[in-house]
C-alpha positions in Angstrom: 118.7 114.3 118.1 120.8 115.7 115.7 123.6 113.8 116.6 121.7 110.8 115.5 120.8 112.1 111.9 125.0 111.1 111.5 125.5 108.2 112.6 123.4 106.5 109.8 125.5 107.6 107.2 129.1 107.5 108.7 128.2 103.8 109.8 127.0 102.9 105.6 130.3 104.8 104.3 132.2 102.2 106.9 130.1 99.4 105.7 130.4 100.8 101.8 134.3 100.9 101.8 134.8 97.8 103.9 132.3 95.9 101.6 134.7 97.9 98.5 137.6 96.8 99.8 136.1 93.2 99.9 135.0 92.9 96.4 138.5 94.5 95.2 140.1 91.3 96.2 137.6 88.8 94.4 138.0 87.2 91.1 136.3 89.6 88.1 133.4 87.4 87.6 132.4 86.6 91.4 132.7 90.2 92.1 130.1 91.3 88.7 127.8 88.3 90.6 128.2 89.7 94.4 127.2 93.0 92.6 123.9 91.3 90.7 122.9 89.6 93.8 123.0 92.4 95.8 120.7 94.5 93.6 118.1 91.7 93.3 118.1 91.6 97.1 118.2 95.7 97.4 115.5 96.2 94.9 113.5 93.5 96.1 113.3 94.5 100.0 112.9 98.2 98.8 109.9 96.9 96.3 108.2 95.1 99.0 108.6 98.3 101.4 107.1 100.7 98.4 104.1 98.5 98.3 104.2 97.7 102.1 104.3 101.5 102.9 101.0 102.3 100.0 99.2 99.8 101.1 99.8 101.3 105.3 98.8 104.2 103.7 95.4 103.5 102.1 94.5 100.6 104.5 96.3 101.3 107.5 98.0 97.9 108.7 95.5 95.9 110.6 94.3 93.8 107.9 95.3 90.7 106.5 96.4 92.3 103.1 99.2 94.2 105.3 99.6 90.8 106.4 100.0 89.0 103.1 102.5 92.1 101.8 104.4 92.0 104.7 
């Protein structure tokens, strides 16, 4: 099981310095917009989880508000 807790993070670096190496070759202004898009999308999947994961809390997730959040 410990094993596992290392995978996760080896495969983002990979991910992270392919992705780095991908914006280092783009134009200055598409890479300042890959970068903004990216943080909408980020922020607003881990937004929707913060409410997602109260609301599973308080509720529990066999309503239909879970099911509107989610």
């Amino acid at each position: 099981m410990n094993q596992l807790l290392y995978a996760g993070p080896i495969l983002v670096s990979i991910f992270v310095l392919s992705y780095w190496l991908f914006l280092a070759h783009l134009p200055r202004n598409t890479c300042i917009r890959f970068i903004q898009v990216w943080a909408v999308f980020v922020g607003g999947a881990l937004g929707v989880e913060l409410v997602l994961g109260y609301w599973t809390d308080l509720h529990d997730s066999s309503n239909l508000g879970y099911g509107i959040i989610d």
